[in-house]
C-alpha positions in Angstrom: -38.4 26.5 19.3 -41.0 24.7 18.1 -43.9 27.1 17.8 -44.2 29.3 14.9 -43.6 33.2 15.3 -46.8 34.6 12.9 -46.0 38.0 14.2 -43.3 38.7 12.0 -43.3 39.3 8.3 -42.1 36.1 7.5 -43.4 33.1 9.6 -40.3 31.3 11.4 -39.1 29.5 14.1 -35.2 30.6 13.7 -35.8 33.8 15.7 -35.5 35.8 12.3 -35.9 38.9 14.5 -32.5 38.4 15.8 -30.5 38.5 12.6 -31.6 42.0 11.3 -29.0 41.4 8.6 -30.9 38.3 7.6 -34.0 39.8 8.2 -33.7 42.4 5.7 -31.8 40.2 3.1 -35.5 37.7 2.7 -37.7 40.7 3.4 -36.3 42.2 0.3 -36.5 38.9 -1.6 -40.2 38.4 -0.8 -41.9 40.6 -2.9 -39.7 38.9 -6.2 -41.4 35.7 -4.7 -44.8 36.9 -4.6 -44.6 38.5 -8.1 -43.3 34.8 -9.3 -46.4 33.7 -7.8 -48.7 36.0 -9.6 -47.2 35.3 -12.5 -46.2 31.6 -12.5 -49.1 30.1 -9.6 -52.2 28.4 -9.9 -53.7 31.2 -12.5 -57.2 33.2 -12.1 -57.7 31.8 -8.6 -56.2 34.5 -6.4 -59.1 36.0 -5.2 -60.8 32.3 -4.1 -60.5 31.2 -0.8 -59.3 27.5 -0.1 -59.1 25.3 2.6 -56.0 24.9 3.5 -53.5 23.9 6.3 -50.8 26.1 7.7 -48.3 25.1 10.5 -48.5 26.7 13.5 -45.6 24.0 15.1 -42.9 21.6 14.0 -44.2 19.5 16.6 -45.4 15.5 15.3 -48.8 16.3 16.2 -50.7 19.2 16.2 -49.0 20.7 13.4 -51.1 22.0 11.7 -54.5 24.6 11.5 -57.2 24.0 8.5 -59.2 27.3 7.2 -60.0 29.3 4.7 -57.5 31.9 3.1 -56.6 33.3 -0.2 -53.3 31.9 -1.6 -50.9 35.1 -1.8 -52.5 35.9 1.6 -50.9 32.4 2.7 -48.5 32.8 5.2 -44.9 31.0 3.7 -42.3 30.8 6.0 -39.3 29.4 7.5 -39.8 26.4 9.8 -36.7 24.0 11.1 -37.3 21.1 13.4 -35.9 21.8 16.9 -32.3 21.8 17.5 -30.7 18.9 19.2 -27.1 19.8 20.9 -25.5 16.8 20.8 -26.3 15.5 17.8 -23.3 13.5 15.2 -23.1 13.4 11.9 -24.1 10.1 11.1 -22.2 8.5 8.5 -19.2 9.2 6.4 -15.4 10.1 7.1 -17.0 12.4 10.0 -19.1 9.7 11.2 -19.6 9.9 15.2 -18.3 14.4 15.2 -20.4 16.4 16.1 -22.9 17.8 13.4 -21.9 21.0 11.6 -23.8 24.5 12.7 -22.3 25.9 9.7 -21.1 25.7 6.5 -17.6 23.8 6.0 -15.3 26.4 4.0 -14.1 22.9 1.8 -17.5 21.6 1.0 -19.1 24.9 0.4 -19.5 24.7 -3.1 -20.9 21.4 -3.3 -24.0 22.2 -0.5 -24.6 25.0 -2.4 -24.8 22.9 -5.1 -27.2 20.6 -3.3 -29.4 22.8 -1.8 -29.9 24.8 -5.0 -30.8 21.7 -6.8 -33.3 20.9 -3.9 -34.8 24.4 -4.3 -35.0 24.1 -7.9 -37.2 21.4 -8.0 -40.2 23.4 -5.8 -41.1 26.4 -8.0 -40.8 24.2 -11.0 -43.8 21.7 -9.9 -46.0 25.0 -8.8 -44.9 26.0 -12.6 -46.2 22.8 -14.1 -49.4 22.8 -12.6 -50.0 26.2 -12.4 -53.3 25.7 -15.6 -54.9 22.8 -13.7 -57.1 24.2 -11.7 -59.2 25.1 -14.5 -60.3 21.7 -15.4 -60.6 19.9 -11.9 -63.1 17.1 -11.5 -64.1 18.4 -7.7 -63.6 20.5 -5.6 -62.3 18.2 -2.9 -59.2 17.7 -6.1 -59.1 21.7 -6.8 -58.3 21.9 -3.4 -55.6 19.0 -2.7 -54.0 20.6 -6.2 -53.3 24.2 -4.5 -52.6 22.8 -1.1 -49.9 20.8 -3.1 -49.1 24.5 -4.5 -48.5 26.4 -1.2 -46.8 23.8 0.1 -43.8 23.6 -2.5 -43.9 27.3 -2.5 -43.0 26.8 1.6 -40.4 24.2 0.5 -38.7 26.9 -1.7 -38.5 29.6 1.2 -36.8 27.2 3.3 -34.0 26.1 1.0 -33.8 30.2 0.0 -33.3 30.9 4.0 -30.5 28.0 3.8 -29.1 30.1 1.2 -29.3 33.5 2.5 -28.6 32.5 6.1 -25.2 30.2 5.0 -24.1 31.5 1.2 -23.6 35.1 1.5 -24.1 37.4 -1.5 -23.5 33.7 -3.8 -26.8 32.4 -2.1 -28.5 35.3 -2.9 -27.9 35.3 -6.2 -28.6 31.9 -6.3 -32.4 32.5 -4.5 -32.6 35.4 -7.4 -31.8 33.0 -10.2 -34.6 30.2 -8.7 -37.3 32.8 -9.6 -35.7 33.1 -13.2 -35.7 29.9 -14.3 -38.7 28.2 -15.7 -40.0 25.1 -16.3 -39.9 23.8 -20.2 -37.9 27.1 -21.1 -36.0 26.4 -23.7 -33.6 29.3 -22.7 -33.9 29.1 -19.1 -35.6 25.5 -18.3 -34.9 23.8 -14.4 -32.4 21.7 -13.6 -34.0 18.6 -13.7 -35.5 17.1 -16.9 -38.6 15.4 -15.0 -39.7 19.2 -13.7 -39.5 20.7 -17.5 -42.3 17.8 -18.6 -45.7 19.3 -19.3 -48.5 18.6 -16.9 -51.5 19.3 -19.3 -54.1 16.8 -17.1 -54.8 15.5 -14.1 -53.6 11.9 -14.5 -50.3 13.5 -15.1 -50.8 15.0 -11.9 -51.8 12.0 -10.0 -48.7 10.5 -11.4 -46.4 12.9 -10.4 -47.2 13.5 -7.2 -46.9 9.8 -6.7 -43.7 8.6 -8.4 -42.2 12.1 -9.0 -42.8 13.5 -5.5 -42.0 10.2 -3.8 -38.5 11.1 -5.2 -38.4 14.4 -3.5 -39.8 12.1 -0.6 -36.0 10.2 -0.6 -33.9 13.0 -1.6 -35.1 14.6 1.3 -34.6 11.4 3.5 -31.3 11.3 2.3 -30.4 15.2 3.2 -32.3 14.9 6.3 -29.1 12.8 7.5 -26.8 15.5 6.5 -23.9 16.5 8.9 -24.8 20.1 7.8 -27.2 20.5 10.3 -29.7 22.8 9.7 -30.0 21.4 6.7 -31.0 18.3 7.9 -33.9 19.9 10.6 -35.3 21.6 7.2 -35.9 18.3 5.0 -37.1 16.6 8.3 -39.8 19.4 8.3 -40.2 19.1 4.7 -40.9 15.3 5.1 -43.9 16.1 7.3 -45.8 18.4 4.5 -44.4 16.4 1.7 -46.4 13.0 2.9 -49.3 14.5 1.8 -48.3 15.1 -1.5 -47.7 11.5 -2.0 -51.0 11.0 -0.2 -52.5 12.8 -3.5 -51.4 10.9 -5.9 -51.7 7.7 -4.8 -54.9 8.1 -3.6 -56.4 10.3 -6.7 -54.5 7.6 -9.2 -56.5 4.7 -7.1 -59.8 6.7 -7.7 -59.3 7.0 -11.3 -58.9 3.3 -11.4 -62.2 2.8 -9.1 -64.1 4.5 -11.6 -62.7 2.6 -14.4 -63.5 -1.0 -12.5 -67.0 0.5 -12.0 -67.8 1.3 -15.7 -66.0 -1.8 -16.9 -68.7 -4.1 -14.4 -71.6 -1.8 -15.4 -70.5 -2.2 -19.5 -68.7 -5.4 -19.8 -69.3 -5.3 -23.4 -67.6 -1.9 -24.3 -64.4 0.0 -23.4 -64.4 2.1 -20.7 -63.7 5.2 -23.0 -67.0 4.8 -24.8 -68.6 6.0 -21.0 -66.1 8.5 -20.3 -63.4 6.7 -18.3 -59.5 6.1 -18.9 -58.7 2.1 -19.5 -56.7 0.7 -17.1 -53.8 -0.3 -20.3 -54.0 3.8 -20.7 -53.2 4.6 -16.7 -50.3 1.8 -17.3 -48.7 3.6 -20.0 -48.7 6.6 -18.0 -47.8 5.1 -14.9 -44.5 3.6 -17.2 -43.7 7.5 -18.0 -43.6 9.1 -14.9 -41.8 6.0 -13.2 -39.3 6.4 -15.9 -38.9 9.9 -15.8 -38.6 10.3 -12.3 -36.4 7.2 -11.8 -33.7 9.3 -14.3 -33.7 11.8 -11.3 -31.1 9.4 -8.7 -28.6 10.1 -11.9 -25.8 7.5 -12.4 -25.4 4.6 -11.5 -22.1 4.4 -10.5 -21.1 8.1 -9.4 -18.0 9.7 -7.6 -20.3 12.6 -6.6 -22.3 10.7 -4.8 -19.2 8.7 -3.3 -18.0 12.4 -2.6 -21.1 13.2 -0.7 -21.5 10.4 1.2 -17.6 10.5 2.3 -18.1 14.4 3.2 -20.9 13.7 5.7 -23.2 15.6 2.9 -25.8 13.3 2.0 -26.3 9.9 3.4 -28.7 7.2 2.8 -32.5 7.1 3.3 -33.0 5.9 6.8 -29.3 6.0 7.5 -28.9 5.7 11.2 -31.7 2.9 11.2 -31.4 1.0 8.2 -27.4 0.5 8.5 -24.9 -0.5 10.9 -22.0 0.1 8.6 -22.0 4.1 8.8 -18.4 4.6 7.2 -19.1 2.2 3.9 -15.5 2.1 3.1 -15.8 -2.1 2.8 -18.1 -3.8 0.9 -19.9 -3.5 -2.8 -23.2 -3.3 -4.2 -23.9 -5.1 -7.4 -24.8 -3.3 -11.1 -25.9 -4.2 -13.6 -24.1 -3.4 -16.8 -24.5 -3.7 -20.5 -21.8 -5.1 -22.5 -22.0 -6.2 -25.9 -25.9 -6.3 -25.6 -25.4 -8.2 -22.4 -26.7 -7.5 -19.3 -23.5 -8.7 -16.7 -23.2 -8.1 -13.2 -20.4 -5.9 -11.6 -19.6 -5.2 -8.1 -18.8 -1.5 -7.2 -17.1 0.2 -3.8 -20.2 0.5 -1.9 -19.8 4.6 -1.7 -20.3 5.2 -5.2 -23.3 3.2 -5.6 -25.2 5.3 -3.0 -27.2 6.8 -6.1 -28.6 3.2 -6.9 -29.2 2.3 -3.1 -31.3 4.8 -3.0 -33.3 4.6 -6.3 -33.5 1.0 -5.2 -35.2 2.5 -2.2 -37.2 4.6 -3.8 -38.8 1.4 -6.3 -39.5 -0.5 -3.3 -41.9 2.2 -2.1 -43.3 2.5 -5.4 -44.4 -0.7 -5.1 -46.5 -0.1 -2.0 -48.6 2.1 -4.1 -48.7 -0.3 -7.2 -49.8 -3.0 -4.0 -53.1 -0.3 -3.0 -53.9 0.0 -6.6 -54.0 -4.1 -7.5 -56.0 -4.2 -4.8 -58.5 -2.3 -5.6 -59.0 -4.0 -8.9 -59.4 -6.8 -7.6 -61.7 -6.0 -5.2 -64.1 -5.7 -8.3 -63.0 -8.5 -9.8 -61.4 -7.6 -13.0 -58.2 -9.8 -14.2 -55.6 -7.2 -14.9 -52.3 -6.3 -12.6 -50.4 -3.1 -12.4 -46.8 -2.9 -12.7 -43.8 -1.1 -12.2 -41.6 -0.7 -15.3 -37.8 -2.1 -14.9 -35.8 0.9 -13.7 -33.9 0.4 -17.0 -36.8 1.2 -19.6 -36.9 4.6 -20.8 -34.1 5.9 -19.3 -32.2 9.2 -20.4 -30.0 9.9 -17.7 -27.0 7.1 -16.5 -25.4 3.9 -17.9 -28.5 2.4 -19.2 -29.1 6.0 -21.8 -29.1 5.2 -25.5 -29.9 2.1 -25.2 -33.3 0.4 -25.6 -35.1 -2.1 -23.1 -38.9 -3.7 -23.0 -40.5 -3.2 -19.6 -39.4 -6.3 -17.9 -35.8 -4.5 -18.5 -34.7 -7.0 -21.3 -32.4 -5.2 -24.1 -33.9 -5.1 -27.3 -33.1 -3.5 -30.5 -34.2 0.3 -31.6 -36.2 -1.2 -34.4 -38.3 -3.3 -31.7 -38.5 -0.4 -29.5 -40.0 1.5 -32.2 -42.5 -1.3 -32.9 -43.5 -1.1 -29.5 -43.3 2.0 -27.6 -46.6 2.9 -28.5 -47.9 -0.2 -26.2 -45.6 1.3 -23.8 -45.9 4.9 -23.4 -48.6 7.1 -23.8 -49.1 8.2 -27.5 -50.1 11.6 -29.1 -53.6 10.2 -29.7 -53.5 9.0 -26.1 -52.7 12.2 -24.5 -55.8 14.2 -26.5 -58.2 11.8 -25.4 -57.4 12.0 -22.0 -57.4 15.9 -22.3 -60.5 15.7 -23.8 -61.8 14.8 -20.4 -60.4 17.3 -18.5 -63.6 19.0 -18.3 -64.4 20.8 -14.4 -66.8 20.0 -12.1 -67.3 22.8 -9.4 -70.2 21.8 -7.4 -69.8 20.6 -4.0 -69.8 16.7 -3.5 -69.9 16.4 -7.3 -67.1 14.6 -9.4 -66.1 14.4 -13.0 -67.8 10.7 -14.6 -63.8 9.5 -15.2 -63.3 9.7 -11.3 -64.7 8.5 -8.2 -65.4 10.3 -5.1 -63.1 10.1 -2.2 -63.8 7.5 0.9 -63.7 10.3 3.5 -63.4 14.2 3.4 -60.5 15.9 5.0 -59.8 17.0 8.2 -63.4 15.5 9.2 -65.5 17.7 6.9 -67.5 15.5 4.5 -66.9 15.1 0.9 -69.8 17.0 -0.1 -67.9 20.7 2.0 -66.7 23.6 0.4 -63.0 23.0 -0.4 -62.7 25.7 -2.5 -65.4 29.0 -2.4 -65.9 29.9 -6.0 
């Protein structure tokens, strides 16, 4: 169905009703996800209503209704895109059979190993944010920041209903265990190293909802093809919310940089800290972290578990059924490059088990849009300086490229160099406290903080100058 059942306790479209058994099993769960929210959401905003959007279909258009509600009154839920009968699993040893309606007893263990990864990453993005709403520079932000908020929150109760629906009593544990966890806990941190970095301002945010997010972006592009099937019509759902995400930070990261070309034409003879704005060099260093950090989240290189998943029908490529013609991948290589005796040489490897470079390859080429819209826009105001996307083998911690060191065109240099130079490169202590220092709210309607500029439009028609948030 592609209407939304509000009726029932939980939101869905999977006839929850019907499964009583199932029913029960998330009804139980739900309070242990609304005290995570009270504890771990968007803090001393509760009571506030926001503007948000909710989806009343998993129809294309339409999707959605905009209005005013308090976020634990927002209505998460379980929405799949509609079934289609016939459809195959489109790559892999199973390529052409039909897709799976349930879980394969042989590649249990791995799915649940997927999904659970998936899920992790949701309540540990609402965790980093979760002390950002105090210094917002508008209102119009505040409000992009918790729609953000719900949003992951939704993407968490659909990979829990994957796990309660398909996993048994090990998928509810697991759903348990995602509420445990926490991001930067040194006993009990997430899975993923990018979703345990702090997120202490706003520019962080920009960035990762742009580079970090874009990432969840082709993860989910890449489960969305999965022969497990509803697995696949929940990421293809997720895509639809998850565009807006990426909408945030590319957009809030270009207005940043408007501001900055403004104050630089306005004082050509000072830096654009002296009048409250972040320099341009500054938003590259931090654009070089999150791209780095987030680029670590494809993992290796070369990998046999991503050879296994392909093979298994688990998870394909972004875009599979368009962007390939080869489905199967059993011929053909992709080239890496590797470092050998400080030497960067070229190797070619069995397609399969570079399908975690393919699609961090992917996922740089989309980056690159955004660094396009940015560039843009300082030119625009006539300024001579370029953004840039770091090589994906600066910075890295995670793959073959970890332990060594690299400059940001990805040429290997030597540790004492790096340490000569990072602090050109990456955002330094000193850095990081003068951006906080301008973390400072602004909660009047149609205002905005002096190191931003205002948005071209409003949303969902209103005007800039509306009530996002009702304070």
């Amino acid at each position: 169905m592609a209407s939304i059942d509000y009726s029932q306790k939980i939101p869905n479209n999977v006839d929850l009703a019907s499964d009583k058994r199932l029913q029960r099993a998330l009804e139980k769960w739900q309070p242990s996800y609304l005290k995570w929210w009270h504890e771990m959401g968007p803090t001393d905003f509760e009571t506030k209503e926001i503007y948000l959007r909710t989806a009343v279909s998993v129809e294309s258009d339409g999707w959605a209704h905009f209005g005013y509600v308090s976020m634990p009154e927002y209505r998460w839920g379980v929405f799949l895109e509609p079934l289609q009968n016939d459809r195959r699993i489109p790559f892999g040893d199973a390529y052409g059979k039909p897709a799976w309606q349930d879980v394969p007893g042989e590649y249990r263990t791995d799915l649940r190993r997927l999904i659970v990864t998936q899920a992790d990453t949701e309540p540990a993005s609402v965790e980093q944010q979760r002390l950002l709403g105090h210094t917002a520079p508008s209102l119009y932000d505040l409000r992009n920041l918790f729609q953000v908020n719900v949003e992951e929150g939704r993407h968490l109760w659909a990979m829990v209903y994957l796990l309660h629906r398909y996993f048994g009593k090990d998928g509810r544990n697991e759903a348990e265990e995602l509420l445990e966890r926490r991001s930067g806990n040194p006993d009990r941190p997430r899975i993923l190293g990018t979703f345990n970095e702090p997120i202490n301002t706003w520019l962080d945010f920009f960035c990762f909802a742009m580079f970090t997010d874009r990432d969840g972006k082709f993860q989910l592009l890449a489960l969305a093809e999965s022969g497990f099937d509803p697995l696949a019509r929940t990421c293809r759902f997720m895509l639809t919310e998850e565009a807006h995400h990426l909408f945030v930070g590319q957009t809030g990261l270009g207005r940043v940089i408007q501001r900055t070309c403004e104050v630089m034409n306005a004082h050509p003879d000072a830096q654009p800290r002296e009048h409250g704005a972040i320099s341009l060099e500054l938003m590259q260093k931090y654009i070089n972290f999150w791209v780095s950090s987030s680029t670590d989240l494809y993992g290796s290189e070369v990998s046999s578990n991503a050879a296994n998943y392909f093979a298994t029908g688990l998870k394909g490529r972004a875009y599979e059924e368009k962007a390939y013609q080869d489905h199967v991948a059993l011929e053909g290589s992709y080239s890496i490059e590797k470092i050998v005796a400080g030497e960067i040489v070229k190797e070619e490897v069995p397609l399969r088990n570079a399908m975690n470079e393919i699609l961090r390859t992917d996922y740089l080429i989309d980056n690159q849009k955004g660094v396009d819209y940015w560039n843009k826009i300082v030119k625009r105001h006539g300024i001579d300086f370029e953004f840039k996307l770091p090589h994906r083998r600066f910075n890295r911690q995670i793959g073959m490229y970890t332990g060594a060191f690299f400059d940001l065109d990805g040429k290997p240099i030597d540790e004492h160099t790096w340490n000569q130079k990072k602090a050109g490169w990456l955002p330094t202590e000193r850095d990081r406290e003068f951006v906080l220092s301008l973390m400072q709210p602004c909660r009047e309607p149609g205002k905005f903080a002096a190191w931003i500029a205002p948005p071209n439009k409003g949303l969902n028609g209103q005007p800039v100058d509306f009530e996002y948030v009702k304070l």
